[in-house]
Backbone as a chain_set.jsonl record, in Angstrom:
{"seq": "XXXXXXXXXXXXXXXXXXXXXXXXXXXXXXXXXXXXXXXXXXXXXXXXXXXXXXXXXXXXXXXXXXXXXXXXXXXXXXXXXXXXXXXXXXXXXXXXXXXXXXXXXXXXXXXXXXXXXXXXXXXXXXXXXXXXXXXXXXXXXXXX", "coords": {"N": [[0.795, -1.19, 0.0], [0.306, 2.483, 0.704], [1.113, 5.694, -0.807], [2.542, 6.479, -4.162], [5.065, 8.999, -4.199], [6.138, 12.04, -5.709], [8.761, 12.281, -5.396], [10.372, 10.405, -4.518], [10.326, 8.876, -7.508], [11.235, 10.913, -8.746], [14.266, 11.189, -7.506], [14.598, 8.553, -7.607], [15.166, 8.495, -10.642], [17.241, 10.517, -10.725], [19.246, 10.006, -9.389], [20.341, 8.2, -11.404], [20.803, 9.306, -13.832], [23.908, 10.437, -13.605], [24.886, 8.276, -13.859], [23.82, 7.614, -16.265], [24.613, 9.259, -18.28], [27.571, 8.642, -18.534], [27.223, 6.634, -20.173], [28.978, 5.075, -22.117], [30.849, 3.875, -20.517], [29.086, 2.323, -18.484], [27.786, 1.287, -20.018], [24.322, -0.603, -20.692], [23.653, -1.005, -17.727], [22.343, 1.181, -15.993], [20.231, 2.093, -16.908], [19.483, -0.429, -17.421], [18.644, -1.047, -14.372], [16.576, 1.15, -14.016], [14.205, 0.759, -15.551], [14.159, -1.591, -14.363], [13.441, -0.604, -11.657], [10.913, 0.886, -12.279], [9.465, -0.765, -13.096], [9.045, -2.239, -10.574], [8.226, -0.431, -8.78], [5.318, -0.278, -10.734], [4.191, -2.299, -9.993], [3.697, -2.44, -7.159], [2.053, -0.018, -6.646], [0.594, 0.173, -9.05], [-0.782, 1.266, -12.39], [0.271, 4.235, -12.95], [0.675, 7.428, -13.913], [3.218, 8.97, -13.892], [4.733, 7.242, -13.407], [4.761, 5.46, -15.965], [5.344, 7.739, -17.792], [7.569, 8.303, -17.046], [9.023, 5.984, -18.119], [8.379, 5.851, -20.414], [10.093, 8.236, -21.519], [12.832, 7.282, -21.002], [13.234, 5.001, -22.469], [13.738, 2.93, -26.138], [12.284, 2.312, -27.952], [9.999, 3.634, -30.256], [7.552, 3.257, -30.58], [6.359, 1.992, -28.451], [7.157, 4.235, -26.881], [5.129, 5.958, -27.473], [2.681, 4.689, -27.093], [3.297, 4.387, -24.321], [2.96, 7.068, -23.289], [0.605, 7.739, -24.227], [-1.06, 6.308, -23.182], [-0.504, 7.474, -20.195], [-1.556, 9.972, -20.784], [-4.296, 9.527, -20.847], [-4.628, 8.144, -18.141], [-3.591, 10.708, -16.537], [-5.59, 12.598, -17.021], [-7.717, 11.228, -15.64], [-7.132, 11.49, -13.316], [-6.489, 13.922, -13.037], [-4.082, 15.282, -13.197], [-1.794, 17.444, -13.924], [0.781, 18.358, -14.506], [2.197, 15.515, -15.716], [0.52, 15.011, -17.388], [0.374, 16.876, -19.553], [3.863, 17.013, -19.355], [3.288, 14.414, -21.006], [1.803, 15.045, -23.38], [2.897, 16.8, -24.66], [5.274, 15.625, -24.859], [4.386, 13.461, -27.205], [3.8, 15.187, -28.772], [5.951, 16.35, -30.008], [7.32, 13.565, -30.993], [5.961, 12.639, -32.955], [7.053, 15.239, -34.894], [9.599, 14.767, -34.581], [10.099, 12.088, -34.946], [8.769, 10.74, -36.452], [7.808, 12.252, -38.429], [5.394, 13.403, -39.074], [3.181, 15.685, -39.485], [0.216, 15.904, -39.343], [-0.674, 14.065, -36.8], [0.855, 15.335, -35.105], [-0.163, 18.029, -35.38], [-2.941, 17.099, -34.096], [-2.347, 16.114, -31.23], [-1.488, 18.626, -30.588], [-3.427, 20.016, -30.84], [-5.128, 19.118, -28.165], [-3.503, 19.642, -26.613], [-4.107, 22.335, -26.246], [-6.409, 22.187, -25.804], [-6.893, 20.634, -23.343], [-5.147, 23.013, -21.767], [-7.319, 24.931, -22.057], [-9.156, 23.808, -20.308], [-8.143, 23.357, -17.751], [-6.955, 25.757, -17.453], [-4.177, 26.437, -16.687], [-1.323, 27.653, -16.236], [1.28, 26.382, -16.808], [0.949, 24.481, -18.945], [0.116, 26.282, -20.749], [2.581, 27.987, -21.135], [4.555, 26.181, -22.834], [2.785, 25.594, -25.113], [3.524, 27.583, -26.868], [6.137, 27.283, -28.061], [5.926, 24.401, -29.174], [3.737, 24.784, -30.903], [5.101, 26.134, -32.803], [6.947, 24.634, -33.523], [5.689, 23.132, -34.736], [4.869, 24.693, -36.876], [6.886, 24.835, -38.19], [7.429, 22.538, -39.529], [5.482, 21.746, -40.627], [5.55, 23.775, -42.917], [8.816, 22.798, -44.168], [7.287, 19.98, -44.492], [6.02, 20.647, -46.822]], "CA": [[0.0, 0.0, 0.0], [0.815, 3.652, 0.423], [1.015, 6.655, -2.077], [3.62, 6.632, -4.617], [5.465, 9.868, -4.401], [6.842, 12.608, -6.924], [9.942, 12.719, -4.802], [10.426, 8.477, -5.191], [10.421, 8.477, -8.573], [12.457, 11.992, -9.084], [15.136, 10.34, -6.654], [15.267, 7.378, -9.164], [15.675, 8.962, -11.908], [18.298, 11.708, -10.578], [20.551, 9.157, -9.059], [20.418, 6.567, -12.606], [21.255, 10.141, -14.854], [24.538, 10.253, -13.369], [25.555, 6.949, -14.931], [23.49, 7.281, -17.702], [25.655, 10.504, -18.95], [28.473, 7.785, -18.823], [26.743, 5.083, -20.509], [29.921, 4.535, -22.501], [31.426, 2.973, -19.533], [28.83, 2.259, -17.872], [26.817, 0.164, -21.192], [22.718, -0.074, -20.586], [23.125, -1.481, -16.92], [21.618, 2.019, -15.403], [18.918, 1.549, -17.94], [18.055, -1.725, -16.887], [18.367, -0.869, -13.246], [16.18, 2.18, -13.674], [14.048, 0.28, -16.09], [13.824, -2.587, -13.011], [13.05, -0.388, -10.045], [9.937, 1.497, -12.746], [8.284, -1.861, -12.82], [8.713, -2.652, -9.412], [6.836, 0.406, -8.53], [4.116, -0.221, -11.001], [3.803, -3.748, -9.421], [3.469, -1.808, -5.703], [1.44, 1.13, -6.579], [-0.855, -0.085, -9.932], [-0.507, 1.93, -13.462], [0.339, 5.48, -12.998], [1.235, 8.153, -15.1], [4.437, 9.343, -13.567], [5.911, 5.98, -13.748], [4.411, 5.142, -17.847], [5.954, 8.773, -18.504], [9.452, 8.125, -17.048], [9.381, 5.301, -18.56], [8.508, 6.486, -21.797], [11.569, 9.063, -21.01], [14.121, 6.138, -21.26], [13.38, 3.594, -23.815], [15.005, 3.375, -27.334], [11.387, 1.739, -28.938], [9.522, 4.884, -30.158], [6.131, 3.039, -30.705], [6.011, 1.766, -27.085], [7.289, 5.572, -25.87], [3.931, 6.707, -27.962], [1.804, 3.567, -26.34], [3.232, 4.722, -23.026], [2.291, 8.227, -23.216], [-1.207, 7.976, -24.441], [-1.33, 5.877, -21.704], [-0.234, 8.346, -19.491], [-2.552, 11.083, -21.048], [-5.526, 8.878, -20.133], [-4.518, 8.414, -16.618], [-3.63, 12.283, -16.265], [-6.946, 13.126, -17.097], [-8.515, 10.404, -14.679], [-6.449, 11.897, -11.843], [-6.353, 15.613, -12.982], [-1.75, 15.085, -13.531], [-1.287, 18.379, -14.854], [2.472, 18.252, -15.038], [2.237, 14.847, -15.988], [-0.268, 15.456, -18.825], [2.158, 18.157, -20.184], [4.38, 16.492, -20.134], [3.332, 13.171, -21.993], [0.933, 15.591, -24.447], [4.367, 17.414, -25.573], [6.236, 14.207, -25.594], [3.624, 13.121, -28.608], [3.791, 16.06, -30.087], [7.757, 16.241, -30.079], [8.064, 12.39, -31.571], [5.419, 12.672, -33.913], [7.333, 15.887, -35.385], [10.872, 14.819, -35.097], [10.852, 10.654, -35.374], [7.937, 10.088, -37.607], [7.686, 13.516, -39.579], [3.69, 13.219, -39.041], [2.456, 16.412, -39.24], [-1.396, 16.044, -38.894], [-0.71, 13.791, -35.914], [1.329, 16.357, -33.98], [-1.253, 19.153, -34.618], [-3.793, 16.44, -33.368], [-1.726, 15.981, -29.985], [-1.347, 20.2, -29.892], [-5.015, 20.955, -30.357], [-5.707, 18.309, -27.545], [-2.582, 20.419, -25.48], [-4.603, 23.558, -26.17], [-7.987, 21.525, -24.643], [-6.453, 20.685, -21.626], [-4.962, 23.788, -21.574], [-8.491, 25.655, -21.797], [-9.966, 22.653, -19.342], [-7.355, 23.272, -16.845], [-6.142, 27.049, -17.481], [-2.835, 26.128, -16.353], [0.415, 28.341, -16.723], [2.1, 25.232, -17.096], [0.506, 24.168, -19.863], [0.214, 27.581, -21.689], [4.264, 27.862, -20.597], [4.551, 25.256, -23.806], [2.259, 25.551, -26.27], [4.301, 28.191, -27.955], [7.04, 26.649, -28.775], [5.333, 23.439, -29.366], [2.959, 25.62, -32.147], [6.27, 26.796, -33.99], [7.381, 23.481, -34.196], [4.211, 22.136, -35.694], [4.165, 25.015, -37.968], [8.364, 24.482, -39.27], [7.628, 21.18, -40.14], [4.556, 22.338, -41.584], [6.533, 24.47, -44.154], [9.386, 21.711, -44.158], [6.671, 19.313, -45.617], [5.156, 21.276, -48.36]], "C": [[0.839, 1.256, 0.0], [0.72, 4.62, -0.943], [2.214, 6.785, -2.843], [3.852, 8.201, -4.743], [6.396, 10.701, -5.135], [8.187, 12.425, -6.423], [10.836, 11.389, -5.048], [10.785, 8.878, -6.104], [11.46, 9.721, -9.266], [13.806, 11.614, -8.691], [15.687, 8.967, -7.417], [15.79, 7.616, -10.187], [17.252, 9.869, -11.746], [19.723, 10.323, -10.355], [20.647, 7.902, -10.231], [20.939, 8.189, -13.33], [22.406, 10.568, -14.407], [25.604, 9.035, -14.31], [24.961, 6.928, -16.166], [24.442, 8.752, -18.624], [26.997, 9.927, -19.759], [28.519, 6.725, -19.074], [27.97, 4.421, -21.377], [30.889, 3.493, -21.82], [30.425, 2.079, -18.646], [27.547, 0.597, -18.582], [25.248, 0.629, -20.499], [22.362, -0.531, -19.284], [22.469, -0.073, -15.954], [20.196, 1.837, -15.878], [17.954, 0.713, -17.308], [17.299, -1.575, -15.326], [17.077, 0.162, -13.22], [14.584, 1.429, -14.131], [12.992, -1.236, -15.007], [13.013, -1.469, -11.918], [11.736, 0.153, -10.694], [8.934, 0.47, -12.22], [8.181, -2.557, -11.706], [7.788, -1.578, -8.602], [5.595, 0.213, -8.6], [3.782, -1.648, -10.457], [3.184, -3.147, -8.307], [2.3, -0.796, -5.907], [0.478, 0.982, -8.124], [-0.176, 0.882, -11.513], [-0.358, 3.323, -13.098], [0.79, 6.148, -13.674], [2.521, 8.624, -14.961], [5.313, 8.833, -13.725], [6.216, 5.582, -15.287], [5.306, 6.492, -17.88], [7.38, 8.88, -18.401], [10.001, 7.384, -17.746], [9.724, 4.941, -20.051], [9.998, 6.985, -21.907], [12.855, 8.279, -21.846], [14.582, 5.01, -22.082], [13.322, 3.925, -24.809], [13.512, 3.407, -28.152], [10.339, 3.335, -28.915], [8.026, 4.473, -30.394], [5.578, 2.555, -29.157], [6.173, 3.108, -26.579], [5.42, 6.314, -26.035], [3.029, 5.759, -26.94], [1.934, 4.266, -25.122], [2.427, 6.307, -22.596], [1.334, 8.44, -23.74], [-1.368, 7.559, -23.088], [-1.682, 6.578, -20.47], [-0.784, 9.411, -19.314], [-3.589, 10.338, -20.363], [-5.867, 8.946, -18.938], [-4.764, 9.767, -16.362], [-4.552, 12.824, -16.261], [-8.082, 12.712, -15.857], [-8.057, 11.314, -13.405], [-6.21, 13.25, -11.789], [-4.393, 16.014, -12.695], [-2.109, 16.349, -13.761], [-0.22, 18.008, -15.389], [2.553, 17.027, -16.053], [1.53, 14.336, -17.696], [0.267, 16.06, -19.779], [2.472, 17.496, -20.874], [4.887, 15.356, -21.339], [3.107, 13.869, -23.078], [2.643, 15.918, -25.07], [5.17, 16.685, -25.981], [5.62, 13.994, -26.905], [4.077, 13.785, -29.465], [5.347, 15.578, -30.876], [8.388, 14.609, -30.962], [6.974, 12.383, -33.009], [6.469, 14.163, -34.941], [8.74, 15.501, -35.754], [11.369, 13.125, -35.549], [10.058, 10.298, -36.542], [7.354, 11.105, -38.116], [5.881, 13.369, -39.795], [3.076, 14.45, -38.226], [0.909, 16.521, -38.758], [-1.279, 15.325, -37.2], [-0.019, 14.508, -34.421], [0.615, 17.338, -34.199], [-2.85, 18.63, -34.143], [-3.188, 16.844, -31.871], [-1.366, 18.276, -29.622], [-2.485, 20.427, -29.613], [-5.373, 20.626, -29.032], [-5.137, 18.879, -26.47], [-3.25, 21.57, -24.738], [-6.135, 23.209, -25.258], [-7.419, 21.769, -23.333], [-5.858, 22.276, -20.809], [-6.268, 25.026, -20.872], [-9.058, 24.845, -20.477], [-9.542, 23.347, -18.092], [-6.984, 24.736, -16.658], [-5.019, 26.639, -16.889], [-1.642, 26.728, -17.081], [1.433, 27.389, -17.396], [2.05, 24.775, -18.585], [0.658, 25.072, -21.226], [1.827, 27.517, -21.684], [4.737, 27.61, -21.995], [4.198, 25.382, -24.856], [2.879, 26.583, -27.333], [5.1, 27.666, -28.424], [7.072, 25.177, -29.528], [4.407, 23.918, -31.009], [4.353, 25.613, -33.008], [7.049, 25.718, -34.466], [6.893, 22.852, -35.061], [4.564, 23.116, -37.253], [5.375, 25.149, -38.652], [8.188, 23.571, -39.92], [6.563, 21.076, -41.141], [5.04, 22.899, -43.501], [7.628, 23.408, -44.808], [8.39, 20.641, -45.535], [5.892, 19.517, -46.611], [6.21, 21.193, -49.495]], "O": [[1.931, 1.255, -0.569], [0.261, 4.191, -2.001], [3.128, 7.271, -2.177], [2.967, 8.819, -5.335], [7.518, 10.218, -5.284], [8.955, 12.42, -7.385], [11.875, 11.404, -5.707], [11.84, 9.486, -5.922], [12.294, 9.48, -10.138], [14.629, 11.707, -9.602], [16.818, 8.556, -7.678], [16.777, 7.051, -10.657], [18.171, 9.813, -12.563], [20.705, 9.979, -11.013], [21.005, 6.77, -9.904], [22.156, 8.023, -13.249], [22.346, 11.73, -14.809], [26.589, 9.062, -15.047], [25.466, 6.313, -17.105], [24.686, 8.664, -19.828], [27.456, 10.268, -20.849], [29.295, 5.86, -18.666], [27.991, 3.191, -21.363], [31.513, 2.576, -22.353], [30.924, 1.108, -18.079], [26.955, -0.369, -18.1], [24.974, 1.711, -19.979], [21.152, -0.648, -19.087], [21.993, -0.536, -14.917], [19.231, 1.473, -15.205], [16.787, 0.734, -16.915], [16.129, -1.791, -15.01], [16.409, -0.033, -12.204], [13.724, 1.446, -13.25], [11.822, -1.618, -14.984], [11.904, -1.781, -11.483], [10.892, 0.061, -9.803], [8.026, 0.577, -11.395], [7.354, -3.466, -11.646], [6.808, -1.884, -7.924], [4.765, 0.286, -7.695], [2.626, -1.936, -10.768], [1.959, -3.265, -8.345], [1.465, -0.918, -5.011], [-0.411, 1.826, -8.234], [1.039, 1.076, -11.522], [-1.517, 3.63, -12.817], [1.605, 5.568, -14.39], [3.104, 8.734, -16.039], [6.426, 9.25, -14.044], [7.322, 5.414, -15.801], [6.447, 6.078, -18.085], [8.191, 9.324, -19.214], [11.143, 7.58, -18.163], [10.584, 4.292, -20.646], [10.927, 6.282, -22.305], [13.519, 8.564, -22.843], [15.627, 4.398, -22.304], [12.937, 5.078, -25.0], [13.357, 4.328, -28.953], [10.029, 3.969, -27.907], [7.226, 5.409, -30.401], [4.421, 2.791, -28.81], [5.327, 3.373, -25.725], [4.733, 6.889, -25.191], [2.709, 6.312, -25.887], [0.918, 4.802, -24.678], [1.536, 6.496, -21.768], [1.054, 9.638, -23.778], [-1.709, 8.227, -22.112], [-2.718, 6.447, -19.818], [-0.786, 10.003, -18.234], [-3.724, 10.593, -19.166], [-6.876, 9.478, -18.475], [-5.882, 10.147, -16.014], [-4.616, 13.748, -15.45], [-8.933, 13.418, -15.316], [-8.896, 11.739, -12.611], [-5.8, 13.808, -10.771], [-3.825, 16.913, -12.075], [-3.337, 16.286, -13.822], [-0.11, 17.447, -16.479], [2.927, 17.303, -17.192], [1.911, 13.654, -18.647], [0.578, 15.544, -20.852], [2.179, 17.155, -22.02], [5.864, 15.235, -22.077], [3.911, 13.668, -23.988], [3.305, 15.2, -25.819], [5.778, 16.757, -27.048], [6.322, 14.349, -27.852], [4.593, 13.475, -30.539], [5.671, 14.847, -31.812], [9.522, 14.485, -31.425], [7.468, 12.061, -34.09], [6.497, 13.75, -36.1], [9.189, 15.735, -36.876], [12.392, 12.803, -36.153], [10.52, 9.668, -37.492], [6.156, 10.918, -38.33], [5.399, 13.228, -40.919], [2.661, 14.5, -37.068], [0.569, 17.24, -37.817], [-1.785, 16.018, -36.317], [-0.253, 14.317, -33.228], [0.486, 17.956, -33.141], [-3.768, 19.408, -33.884], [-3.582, 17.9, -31.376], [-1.107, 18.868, -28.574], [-2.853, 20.904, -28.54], [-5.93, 21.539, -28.422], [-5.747, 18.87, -25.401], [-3.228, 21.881, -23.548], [-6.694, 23.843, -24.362], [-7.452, 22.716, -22.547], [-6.069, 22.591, -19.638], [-6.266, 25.676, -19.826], [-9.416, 25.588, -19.563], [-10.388, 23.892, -17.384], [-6.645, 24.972, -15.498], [-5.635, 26.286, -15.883], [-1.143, 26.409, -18.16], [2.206, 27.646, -18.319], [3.053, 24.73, -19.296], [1.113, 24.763, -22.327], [2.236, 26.724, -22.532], [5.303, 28.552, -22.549], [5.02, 25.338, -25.771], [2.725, 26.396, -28.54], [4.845, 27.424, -29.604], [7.973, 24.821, -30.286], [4.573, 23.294, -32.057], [4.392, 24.864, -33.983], [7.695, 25.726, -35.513], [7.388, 22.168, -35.957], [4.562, 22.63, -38.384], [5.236, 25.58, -39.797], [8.728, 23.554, -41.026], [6.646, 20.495, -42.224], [4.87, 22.504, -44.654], [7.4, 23.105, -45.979], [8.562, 20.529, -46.749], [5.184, 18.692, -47.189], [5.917, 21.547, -50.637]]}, "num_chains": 1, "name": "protein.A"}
């Protein structure tokens, strides 16, 4: 039982990006470790979005990072994430624009930024969407 906390899972991550800086020496065992302690969480504490979004974060497969962060949107919504919402929504955007050059699907994942945005009014949220827009609309130009 118990509440999984932002501080947990920040604390994981901080102390694995250390070695992961020096993955040359260090190969993918931070990875796995980090990778290990995610899913021992979500074993303890159930699906959450904090954990799917870190986890996203760290892995190479870019169709599971997308899987994870819908995921993660879903939740965020269930549980009112802001941050967490954010930051999956922008993740989308950001891989749809720069791994799979899929314009319509990253100004899907902005309009949906700009929802939550209106839903939520959130600084946080707004914070983003600019630079997130100017990306949509380079690649825009880009693919014409």
């Amino acid at each position: 039982g118990g509440r999984l906390r932002l501080e947990s899972v920040a604390g994981l991550v901080w102390n694995t990006q250390p070695c992961l800086r020096h993955d040359r020496i260090w190969g993918n065992i931070p990875v796995e470790r980090l990778m290990y302690k995610l899913d021992r969480l979500r074993l303890k504490y159930g699906e959450i979005p904090l954990l799917l979004s870190t986890k996203a974060d760290f892995i190479d497969d870019t169709d599971e990072r997308v899987r994870l962060y819908k995921r993660a949107v879903e939740l965020s919504l269930e549980s009112a994430d802001i941050a967490c919402l954010t930051q999956s929504a922008e993740s989308l955007v950001e891989i749809y624009i720069e791994e799979f050059s899929d314009h319509e699907s990253a100004l899907a994942w902005l309009n949906r930024l700009n929802e939550f945005a209106n839903l939520y009014g959130s600084e946080y949220i707004l914070g983003s969407l600019c630079d997130l827009e100017a990306q949509v609309a380079r690649k825009r130009i880009r693919g014409v």
